[in-house]
N, C-alpha and C positions, 0 to 999 in steps of 0.2 A: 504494500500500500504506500502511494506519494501525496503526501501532502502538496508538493507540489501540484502535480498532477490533477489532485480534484480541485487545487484551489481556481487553477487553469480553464479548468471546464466550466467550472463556479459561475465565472466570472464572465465566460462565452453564455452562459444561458441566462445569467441575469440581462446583458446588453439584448440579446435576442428578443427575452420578454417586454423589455422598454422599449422596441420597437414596433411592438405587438399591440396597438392603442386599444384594439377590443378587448385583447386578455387584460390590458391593464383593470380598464372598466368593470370586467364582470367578475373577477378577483379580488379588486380591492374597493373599487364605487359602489356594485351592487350591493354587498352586505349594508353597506352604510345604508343604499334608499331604501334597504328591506326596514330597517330598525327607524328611521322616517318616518314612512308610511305607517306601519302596523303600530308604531308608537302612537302615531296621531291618532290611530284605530281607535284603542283601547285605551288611552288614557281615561277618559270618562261613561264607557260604557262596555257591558259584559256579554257573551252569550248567553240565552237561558238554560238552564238545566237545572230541577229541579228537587232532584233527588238526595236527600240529607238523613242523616241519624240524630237519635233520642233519646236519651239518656237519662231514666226516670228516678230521681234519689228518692223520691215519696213514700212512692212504691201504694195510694191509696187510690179509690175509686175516684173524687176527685182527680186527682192526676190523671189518674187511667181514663179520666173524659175528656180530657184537654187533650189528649194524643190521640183518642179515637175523632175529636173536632180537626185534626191536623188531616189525619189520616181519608176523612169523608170529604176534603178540600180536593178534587181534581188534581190541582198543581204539583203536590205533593207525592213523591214515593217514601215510608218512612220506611225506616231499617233499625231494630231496638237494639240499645248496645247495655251490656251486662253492668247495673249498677254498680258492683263490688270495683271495680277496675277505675285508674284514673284517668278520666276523657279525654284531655289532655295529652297523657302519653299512646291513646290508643289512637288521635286521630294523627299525631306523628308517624306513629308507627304503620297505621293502615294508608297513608298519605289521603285522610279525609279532608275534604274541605271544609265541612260545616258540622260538629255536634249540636244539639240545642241542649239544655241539662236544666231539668224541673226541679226547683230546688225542694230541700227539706223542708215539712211545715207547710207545702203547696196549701194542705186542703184547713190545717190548721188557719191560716192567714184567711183561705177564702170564706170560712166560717166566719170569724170576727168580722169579716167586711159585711157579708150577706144577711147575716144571723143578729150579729150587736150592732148594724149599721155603725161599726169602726170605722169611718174614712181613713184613718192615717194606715189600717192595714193594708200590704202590700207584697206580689210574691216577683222574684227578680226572675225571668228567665235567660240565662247564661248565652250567648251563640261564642260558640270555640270554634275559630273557623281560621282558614289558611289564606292567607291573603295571593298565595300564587294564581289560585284558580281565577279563571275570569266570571265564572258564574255565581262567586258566592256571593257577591252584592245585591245582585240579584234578588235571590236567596230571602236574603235577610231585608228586604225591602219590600217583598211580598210578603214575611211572616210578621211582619211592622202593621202591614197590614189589617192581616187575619189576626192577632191580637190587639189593635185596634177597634175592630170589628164587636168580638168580646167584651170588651171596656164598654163600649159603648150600649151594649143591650144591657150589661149590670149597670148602666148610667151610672158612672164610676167618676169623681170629680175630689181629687184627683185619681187617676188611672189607676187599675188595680195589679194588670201585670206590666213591667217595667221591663224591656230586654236591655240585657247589657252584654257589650261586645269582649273579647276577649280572644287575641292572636295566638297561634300554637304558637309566632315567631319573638323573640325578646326583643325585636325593633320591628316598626311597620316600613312594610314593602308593597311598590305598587307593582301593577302587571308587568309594566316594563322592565322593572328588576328582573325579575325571572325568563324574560325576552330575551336580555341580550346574551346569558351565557348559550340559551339554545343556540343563537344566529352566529356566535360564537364558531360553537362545533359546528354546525354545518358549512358556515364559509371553509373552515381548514377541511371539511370532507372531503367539497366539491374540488378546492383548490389542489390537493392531493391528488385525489383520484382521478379528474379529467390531467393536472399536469403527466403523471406517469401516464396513462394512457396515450395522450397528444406525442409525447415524446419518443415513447416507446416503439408506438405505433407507425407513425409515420416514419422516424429514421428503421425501421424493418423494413417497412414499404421502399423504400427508398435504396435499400442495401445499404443505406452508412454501419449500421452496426456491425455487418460483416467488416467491413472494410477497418472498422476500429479495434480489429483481432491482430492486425500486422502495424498499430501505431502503441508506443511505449505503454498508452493507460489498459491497465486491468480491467480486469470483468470487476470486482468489489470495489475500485477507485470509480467505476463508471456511478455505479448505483448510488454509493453512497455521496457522490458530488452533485447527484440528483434530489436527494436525501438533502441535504445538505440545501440546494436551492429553495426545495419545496416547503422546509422550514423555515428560509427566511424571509418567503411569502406569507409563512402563516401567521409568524410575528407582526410583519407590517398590517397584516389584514385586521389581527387582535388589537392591536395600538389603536390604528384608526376608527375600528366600534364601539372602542372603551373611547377615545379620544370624545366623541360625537356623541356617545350615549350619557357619559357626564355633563358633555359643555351644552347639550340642547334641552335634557330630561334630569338631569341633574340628577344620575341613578345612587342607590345608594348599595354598593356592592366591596366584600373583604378581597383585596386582592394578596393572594400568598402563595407560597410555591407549588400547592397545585395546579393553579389555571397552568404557567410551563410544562410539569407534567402533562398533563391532560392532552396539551398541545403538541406533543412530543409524540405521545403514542396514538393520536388522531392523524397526524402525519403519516408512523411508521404503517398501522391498520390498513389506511386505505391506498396510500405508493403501493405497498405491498397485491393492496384486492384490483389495483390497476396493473401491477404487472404481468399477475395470473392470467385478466382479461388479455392482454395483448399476445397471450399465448393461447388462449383459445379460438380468440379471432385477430388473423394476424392484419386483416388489412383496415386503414384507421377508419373510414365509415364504419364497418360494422364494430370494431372498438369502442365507440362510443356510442354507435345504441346501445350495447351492452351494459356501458359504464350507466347511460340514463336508466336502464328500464334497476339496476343497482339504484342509485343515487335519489329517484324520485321519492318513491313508496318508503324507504327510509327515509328522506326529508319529511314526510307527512305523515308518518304513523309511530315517530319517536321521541314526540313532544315535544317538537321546536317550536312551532307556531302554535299549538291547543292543548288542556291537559291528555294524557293517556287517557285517562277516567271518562272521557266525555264520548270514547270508541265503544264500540260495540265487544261484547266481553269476548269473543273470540281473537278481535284485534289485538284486542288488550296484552291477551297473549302472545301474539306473533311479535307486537311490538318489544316484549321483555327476550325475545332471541335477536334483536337487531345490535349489532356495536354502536351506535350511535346513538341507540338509547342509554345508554351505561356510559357517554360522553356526555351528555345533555345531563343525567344524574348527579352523575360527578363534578360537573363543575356547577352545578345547584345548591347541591351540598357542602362546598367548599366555598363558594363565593355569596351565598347567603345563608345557608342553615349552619354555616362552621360546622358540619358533623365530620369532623376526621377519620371515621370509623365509616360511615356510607362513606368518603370519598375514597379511601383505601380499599374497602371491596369493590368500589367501582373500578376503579385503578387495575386491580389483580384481574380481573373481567378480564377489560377493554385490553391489558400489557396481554396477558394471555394470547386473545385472540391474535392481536398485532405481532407477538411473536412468529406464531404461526404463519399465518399470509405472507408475512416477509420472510419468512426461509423460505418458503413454496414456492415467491417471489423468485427471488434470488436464483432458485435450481432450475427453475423455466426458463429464464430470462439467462440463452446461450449467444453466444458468437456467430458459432458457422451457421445458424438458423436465420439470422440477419441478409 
């Protein structure tokens, strides 16, 4: 291996891509207008989805008629989560958006109000919800509502049930937060995986690669000074969405040495799942339907732009075998849930697979086949 050598090529494929106006564009522009647009999207408005858990501490007939009044509401799917357990930890753990939690004393309170005509009695209903989703405002703006609604037939002055809001998260984050680390990963997918591809591809087609069997650089100098490019596209692309995502949204996201990680084995993953292609199909049009009919369905079923949760449960599943959902995880968890334990398993994942494809890479990706 020459340092020299890959630094040589390095520096031939960066001038080639600066020449390249449209690669620049859709490399390093596009992500920025995706995070633009879809930020202007969602800043003040959610998709609907209605489906939420309920969390009864009562545990009495009272209560138990406030949740069958939820439940007989259209809008509503409700899903009962086991008193004993802290709601809290279970909607972390289940990645729920919304618990509601009926507190203790529900029916005790609604008796002093109903019963002693107590006005100052009063019962709190909890919402524990995760501010990632776009649907939990929603949510909780309908059930604002429907308890509302309640208040007003016990002609309740003041109100009898009060919601009060409360985040799985220790800071509040808006949709946008949780945007940019997906558009994140997907700009380093796409930038990876179409760069091997293009390059790949077309010098086979071309026979340069054969031809680069009889000039000093290696098979391992080749790759990894590709390796080496496509990483420091991925950095410029991460700089400029972090750059644009503070200065326009003013995001509020921990940056620490995962997001490099992350970015590193998003690189290695898909050069790798591009070089494989370029060896199944060697000539570069069909290289690159390959790489889309790859690249699309995981852009949109691995929670970059909507939650997982919002797919249909079969999806749901296909979604949890894709790499790029366990890139989208990882740097979620890392960059706003601080869990260093999900970004670590996510890590082992995503290194894993990336190991993989990039030796698979590497042993396809010959000389005299060029």
């Amino acid at each position: 291996m020459s340092l020299r050598i890959i630094g040589a090529n390095l520096i031939v494929s960066i001038k080639s891509f600066y020449r390249e106006k449209t690669a620049v564009f859709f490399r390093l522009a596009f992500p920025v207008l995706l995070i633009l647009v879809f930020g202007a999207i969602f800043m003040n408005q959610d998709n609907m989805h209605f489906g939420f858990y309920v969390q009864d501490l009562d545990g009495t007939n009272s209560s138990a008629e406030l949740v069958k009044t939820l439940e007989l509401n259209e809008k509503f799917k409700i899903t009962r989560v086991d008193p004993a357990i802290n709601a809290t930890q279970y909607a972390k753990d289940n990645k729920l958006n919304l618990v509601v939690v009926i507190p203790k004393d529900y029916e005790k309170s609604l008796i002093q109000r109903v019963k002693r005509k107590d006005l100052d009695a009063s019962a709190t209903i909890t919402y524990i919800y995760d501010p990632s989703s776009t649907s939990v405002a929603t949510k909780m703006q309908v059930l604002n509502v429907v308890f509302a609604e309640i208040n007003q037939r016990m002609s309740g002055k003041p109100p009898f049930i009060t919601p009060a809001e409360e985040s799985i998260l220790n800071r509040k984050y808006r949709f946008i937060d949780f945007f940019v680390p997906g558009i994140i990963a997907m700009s380093v997918m796409t930038a990876s995986l179409f760069g091997a591809v293009n390059v790949n591809a077309e010098l086979r087609q071309k026979g340069v690669i054969r031809k680069l069997s009889t000039t000093p650089i290696t098979h391992t100098d080749w790759i990894l000074s590709n390796v080496m490019y496509q990483f420091l596209l991925a950095v410029i692309s991460t700089i400029s969405i972090l750059l644009v995502s503070y200065a326009v949204f003013d995001v509020s996201l921990q940056l620490n040495f995962w997001l490099p990680v992350f970015v590193v084995l998003d690189v290695f993953a898909f050069v790798g799942i591009g070089m494989i292609l370029t060896r199944v199909a060697k000539e570069a049009e069909s290289a690159a339907a390959a790489a889309n009919v790859i690249m699309f369905p995981m852009m949109f079923l691995s929670g970059t732009f909507f939650p997982v949760e919002m797919m249909p449960g079969f999806l749901q599943k296909l979604s949890r075998i894709l790499p790029l959902y366990y890139v989208n995880e990882g740097l979620r968890a890392s960059m706003i849930f601080v869990d260093n334990m999900v970004a670590l398993r996510c890590s082992v994942i995503i290194g894993v697979f990336a190991a993989v494809v990039f030796v698979l890479g590497m042993m396809t990706t010959k000389w005299e086949e060029g």
